[in-house]
C-alpha positions in Angstrom: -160.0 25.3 -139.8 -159.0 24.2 -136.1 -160.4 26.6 -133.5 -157.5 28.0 -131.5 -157.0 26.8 -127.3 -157.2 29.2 -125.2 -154.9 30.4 -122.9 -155.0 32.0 -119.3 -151.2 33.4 -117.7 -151.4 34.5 -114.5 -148.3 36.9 -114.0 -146.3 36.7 -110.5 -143.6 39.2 -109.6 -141.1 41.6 -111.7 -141.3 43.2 -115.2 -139.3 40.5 -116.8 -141.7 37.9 -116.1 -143.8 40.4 -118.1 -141.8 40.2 -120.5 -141.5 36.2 -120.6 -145.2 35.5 -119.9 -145.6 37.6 -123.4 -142.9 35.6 -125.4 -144.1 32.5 -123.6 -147.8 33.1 -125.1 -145.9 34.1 -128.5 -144.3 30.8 -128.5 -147.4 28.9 -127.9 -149.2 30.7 -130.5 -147.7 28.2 -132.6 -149.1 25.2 -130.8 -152.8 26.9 -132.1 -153.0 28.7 -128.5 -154.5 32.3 -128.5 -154.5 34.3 -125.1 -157.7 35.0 -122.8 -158.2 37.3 -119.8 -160.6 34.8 -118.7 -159.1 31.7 -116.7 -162.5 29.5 -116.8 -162.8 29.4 -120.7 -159.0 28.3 -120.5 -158.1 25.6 -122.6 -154.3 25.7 -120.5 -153.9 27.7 -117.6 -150.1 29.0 -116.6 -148.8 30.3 -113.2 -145.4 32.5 -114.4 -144.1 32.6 -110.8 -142.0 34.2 -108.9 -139.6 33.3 -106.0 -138.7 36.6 -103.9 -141.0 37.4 -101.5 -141.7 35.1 -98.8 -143.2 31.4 -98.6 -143.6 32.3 -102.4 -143.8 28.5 -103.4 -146.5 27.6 -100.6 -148.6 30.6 -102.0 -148.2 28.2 -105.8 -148.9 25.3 -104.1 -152.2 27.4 -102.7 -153.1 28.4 -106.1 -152.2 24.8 -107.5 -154.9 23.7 -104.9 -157.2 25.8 -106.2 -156.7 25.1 -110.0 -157.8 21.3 -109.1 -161.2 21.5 -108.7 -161.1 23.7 -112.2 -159.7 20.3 -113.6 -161.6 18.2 -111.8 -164.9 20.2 -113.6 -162.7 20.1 -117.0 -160.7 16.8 -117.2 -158.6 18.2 -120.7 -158.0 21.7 -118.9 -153.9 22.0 -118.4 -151.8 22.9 -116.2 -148.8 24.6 -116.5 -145.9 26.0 -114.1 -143.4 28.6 -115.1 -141.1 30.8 -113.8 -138.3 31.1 -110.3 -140.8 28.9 -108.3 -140.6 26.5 -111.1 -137.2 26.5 -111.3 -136.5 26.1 -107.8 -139.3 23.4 -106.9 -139.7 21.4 -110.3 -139.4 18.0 -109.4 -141.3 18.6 -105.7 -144.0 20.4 -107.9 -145.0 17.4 -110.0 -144.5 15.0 -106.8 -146.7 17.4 -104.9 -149.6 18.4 -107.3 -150.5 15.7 -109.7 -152.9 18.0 -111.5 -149.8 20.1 -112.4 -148.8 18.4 -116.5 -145.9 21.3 -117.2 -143.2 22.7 -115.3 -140.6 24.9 -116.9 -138.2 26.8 -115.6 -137.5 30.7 -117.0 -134.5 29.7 -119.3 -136.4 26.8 -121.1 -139.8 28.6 -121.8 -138.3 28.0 -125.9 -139.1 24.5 -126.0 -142.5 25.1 -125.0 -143.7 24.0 -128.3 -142.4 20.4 -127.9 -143.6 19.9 -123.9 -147.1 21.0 -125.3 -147.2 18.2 -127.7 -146.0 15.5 -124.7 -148.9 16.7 -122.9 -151.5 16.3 -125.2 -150.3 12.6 -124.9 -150.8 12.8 -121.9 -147.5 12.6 -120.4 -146.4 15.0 -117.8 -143.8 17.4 -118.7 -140.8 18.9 -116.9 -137.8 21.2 -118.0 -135.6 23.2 -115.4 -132.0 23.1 -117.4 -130.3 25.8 -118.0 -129.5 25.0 -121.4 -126.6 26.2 -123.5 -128.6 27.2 -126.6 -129.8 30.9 -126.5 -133.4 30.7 -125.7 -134.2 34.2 -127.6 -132.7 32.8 -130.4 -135.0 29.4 -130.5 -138.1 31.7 -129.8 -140.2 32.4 -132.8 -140.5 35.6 -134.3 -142.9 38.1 -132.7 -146.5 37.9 -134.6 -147.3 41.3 -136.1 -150.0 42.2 -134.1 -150.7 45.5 -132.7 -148.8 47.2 -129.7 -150.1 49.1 -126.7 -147.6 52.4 -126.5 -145.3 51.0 -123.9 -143.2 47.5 -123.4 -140.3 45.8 -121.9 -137.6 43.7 -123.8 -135.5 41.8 -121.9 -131.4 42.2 -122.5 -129.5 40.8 -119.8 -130.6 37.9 -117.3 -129.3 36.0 -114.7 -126.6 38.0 -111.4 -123.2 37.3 -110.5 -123.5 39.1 -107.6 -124.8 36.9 -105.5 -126.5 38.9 -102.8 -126.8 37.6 -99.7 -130.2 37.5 -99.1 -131.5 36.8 -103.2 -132.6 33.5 -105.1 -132.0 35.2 -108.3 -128.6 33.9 -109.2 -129.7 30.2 -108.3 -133.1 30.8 -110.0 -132.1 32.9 -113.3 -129.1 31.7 -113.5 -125.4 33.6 -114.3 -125.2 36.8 -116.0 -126.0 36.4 -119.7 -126.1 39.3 -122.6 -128.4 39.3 -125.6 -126.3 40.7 -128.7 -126.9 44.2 -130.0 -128.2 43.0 -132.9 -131.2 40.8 -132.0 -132.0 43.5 -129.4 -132.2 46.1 -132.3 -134.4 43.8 -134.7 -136.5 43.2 -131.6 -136.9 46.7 -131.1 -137.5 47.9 -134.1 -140.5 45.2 -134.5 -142.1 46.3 -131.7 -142.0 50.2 -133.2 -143.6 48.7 -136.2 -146.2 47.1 -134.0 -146.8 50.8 -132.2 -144.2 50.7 -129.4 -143.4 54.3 -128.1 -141.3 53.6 -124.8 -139.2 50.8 -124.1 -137.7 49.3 -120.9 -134.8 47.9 -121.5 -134.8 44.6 -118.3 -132.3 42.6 -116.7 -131.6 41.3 -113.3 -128.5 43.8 -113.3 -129.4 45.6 -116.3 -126.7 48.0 -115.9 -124.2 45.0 -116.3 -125.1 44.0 -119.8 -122.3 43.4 -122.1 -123.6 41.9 -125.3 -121.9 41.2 -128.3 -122.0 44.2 -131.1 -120.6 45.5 -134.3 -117.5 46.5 -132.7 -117.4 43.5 -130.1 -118.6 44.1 -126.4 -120.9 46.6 -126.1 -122.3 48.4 -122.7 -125.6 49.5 -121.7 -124.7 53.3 -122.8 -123.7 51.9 -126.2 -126.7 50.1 -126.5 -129.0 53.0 -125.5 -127.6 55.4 -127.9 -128.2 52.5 -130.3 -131.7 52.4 -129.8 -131.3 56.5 -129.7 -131.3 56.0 -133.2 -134.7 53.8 -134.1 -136.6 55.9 -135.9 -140.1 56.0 -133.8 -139.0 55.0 -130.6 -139.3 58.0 -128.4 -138.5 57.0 -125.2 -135.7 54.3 -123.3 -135.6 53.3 -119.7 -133.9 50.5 -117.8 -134.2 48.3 -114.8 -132.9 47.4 -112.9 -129.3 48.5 -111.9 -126.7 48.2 -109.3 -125.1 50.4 -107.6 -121.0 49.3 -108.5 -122.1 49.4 -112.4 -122.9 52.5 -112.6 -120.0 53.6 -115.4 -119.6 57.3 -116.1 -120.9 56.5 -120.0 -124.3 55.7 -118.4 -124.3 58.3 -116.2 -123.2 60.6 -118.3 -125.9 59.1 -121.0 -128.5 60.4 -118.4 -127.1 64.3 -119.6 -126.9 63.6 -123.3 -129.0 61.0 -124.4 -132.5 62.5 -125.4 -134.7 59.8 -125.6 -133.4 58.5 -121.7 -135.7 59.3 -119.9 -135.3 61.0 -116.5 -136.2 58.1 -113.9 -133.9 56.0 -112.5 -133.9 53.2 -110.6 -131.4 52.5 -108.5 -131.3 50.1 -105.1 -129.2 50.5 -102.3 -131.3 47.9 -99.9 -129.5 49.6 -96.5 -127.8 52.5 -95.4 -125.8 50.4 -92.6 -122.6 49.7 -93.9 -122.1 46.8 -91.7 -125.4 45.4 -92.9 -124.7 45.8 -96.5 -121.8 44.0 -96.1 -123.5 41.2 -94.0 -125.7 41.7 -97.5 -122.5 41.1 -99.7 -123.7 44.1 -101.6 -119.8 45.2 -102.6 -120.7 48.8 -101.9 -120.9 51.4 -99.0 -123.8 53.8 -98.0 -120.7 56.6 -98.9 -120.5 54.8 -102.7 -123.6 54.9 -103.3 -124.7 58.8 -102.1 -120.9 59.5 -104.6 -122.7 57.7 -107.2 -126.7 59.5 -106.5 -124.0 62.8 -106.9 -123.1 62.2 -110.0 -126.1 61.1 -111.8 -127.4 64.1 -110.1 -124.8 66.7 -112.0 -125.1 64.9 -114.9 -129.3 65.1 -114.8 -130.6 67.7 -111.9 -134.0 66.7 -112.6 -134.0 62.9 -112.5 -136.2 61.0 -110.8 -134.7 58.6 -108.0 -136.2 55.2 -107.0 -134.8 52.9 -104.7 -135.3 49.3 -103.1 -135.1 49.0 -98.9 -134.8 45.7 -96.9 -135.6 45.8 -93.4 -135.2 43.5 -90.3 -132.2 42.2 -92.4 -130.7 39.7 -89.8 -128.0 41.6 -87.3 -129.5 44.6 -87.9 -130.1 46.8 -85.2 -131.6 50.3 -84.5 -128.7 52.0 -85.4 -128.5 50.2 -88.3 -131.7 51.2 -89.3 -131.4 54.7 -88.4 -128.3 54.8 -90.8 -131.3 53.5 -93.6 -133.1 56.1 -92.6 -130.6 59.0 -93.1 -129.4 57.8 -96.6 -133.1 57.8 -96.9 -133.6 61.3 -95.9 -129.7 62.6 -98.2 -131.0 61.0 -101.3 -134.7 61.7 -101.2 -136.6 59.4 -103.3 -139.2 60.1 -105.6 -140.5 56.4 -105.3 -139.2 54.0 -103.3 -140.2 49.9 -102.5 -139.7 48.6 -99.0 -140.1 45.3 -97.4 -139.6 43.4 -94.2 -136.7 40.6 -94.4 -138.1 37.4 -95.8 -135.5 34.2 -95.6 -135.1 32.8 -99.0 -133.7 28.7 -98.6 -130.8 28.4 -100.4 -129.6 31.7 -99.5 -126.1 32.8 -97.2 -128.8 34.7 -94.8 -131.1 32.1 -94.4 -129.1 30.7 -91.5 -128.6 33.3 -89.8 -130.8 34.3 -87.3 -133.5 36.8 -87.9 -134.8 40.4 -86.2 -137.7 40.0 -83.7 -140.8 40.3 -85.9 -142.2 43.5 -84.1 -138.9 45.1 -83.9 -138.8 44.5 -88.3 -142.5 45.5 -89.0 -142.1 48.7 -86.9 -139.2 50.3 -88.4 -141.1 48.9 -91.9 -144.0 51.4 -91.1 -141.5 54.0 -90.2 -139.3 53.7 -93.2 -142.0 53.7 -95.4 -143.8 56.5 -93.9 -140.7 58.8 -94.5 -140.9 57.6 -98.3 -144.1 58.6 -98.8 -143.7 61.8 -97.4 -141.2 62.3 -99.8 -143.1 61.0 -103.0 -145.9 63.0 -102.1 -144.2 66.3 -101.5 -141.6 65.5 -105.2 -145.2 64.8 -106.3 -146.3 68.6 -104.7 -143.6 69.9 -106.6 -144.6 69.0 -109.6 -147.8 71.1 -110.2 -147.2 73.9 -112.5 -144.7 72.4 -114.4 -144.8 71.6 -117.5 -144.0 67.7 -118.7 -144.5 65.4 -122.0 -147.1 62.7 -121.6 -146.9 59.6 -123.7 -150.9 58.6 -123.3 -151.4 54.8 -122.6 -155.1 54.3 -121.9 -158.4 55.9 -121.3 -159.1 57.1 -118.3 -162.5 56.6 -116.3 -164.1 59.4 -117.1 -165.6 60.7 -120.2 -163.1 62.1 -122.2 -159.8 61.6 -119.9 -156.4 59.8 -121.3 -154.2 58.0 -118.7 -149.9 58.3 -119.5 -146.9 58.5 -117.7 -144.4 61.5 -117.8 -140.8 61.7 -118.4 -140.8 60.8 -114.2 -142.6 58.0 -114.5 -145.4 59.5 -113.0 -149.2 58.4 -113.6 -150.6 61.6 -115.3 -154.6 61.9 -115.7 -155.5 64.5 -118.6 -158.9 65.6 -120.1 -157.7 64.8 -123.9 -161.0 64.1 -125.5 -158.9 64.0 -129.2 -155.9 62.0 -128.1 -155.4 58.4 -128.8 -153.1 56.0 -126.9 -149.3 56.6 -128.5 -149.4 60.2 -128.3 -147.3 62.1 -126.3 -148.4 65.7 -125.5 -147.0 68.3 -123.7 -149.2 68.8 -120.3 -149.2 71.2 -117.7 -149.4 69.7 -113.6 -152.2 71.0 -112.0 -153.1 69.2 -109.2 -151.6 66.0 -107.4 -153.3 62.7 -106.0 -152.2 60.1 -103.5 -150.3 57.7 -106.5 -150.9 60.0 -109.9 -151.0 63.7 -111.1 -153.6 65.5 -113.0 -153.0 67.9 -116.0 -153.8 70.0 -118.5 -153.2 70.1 -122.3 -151.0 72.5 -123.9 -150.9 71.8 -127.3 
């Protein structure tokens, strides 16, 4: 019996490259690879990268750089690179780091199979199509192994929205829908496997139109699809646009008990004139109409949101108007960053914000979102919430979960296992998590 290769992914960026770096190992399982948290016993080593943030492909080239002296100790150690940086860079990859023998882009991870066996010919390998074959289709089916209590499953990829300042649409390609059905069999396999919570994933999640048993279906029909699994508990999504949010989904938020209470929901600037040098489609006035109406529909939900700063032409007005959408909407979490030009991009000619000017209102903006998160997070204690445990905690006895809100809960559970979800009462709060107590 052949001893199985060992594999090492390093994981850049958002939940779906989570999500691929899983089906990625699952597809390689059946080239006799098993995965390893531990990158120097590697047999193949894989960067699943990532292309938003800023001078995202010199950071792979730095890691690249870094991985050659592994294979200059370990001749038949691999080298593989997947992912938006992949996509966007493939051939300059291989013509730039020799010690690189796979590049694949995040719509071709399928045929990993078949670029496994050109490299143990030692050929170089190199796939950045965007094929017309349905890539979750090709993928093998998910081994039977056992679950931790949470996961994503990817149902929508790829933006037609073309944001001015995002790679996403060049990178992932055009909006694409996964039928209802494979979604549902996927599903259901990862209940078996002991799945609790799922996170439904897209680029534009809230966008998804996939092919059901009565032809298109929405996100809200496919949510009160999976309302019906037997086991699965809980259903989030992310993440969403603003101009797709239909009054089935929100509406879903009210009626649908297994959705949870957290949404995710970026608005990037509170400037109208900025969001539409951001060819966002929307106005700070839309948006807050929209935040309404989830709001009536679910008083208690849990807002996130998504904030670029130093966008180029923005000035401290514009900011300010960030700031007071900021301050209506009041954010229970929140991510901010500083304007980073993406080539490629409309706003990557344009000229950009004085660097000082962009990292101070950075500090400002997020300061204000923490305050809020910590005083939502204040609010909490004393009531009462359901935690699905994920993990133990550091100390003897202690289980780690999240609440309906998303929030990290610490709980002294010395019975509970990971899967069970318990009713817990907030007792205290801590800078990114809440403690509790059990109730049951």
């Amino acid at each position: 019996m052949s001893v199985p290769k060992k594999l090492f992914i390093k994981t850049y960026g958002c939940q779906m490259n989570v999500y691929d770096s899983e089906r990625m190992a699952e597809s390689l399982s059946g080239a006799g690879y098993e995965t390893t948290d531990d990158a120097a016993s590697a047999d193949m080593i894989m960067l699943n990268t990532c292309h938003i943030r800023e001078k995202a492909a010199e950071k792979v080239y730095s890691e690249l750089g870094r991985l050659k002296v592994h294979k200059e100790n370990n001749p038949n150690l691999k080298i593989a690179v997947a992912g938006c940086v992949a996509q966007a860079e493939g051939e300059e990859i291989v013509r730039r780091q020799p010690a690189v023998d796979l590049v694949v882009g995040p719509q071709s991870y399928h045929r990993l199979p078949e670029m496994e066996a050109l490299i143990r010919q030692g050929k170089r390998a190199l796939d950045t199509d965007f094929p017309e074959e349905d890539k979750f289709e090709k993928l093998p089916n998910r081994p039977k192994a056992a679950r931790g209590p949470t996961a994503f499953l990817t149902v929508q990829e790829g933006c037609d929205k073309f944001c001015a300042f995002c790679v996403v649409p060049y990178t992932r390609g055009a909006e694409v829908s996964r039928p209802v059905d494979r979604i549902l069999t996927e599903a259901r396999d990862l209940v078996e496997r002991g799945v609790r919570e799922i996170t439904l994933l897209g680029q534009n999640v809230n966008a998804y139109h996939g092919i059901g048993p009565d032809g298109d279906t929405t996100l809200d029909k496919l949510i009160w699809a999976l309302n019906d699994v037997d086991g699965l508990e809980r259903i989030r999504f992310t993440t969403s646009h603003p101009n797709d949010m239909t009054d089935a989904l929100i509406a879903a938020h009210g009626e649908c008990e297994k959705l949870m209470p957290y949404l995710h929901l970026p608005v990037q600037s509170g400037s109208d004139k900025i969001l539409k040098r951001m060819n966002r489609n929307h106005t700070a006035e839309s948006y807050l109409k929209v935040i309404e109406r989830i709001r009536a529909a679910r008083p208690d939900i849990l807002l996130s949101g998504d904030f670029i700063v130093g966008f180029p032409e923005e000035t401290e007005a514009d900011f300010e108007a960030t700031m007071e959408l900021v301050r209506q909407v009041r954010y229970g979490q929140a991510y901010s960053f500083k304007y980073s030009s993406r080539p490629g991009t409309p706003a990557a000619e344009r000229p950009l914000v004085d660097v000082a000017e962009a990292n101070e209102r950075l500090q400002r903006l997020q300061a204000l979102l923490s305050t809020q998160q910590y005083a939502i997070q204040d609010e909490m204690v004393g009531r009462d919430v359901s935690v699905l445990f994920e993990r133990e905690g550091r100390m003897e006895g202690q289980m780690v979960g999240k609440s309906e809100y998303l929030h990290a809960v610490h709980v002294t559970a010395p019975n509970a296992k990971r899967g069970d979800i318990a009713r817990v009462r907030i007792i205290n709060t801590e800078r990114n998590s809440l403690g509790g107590k059990l109730l049951d």
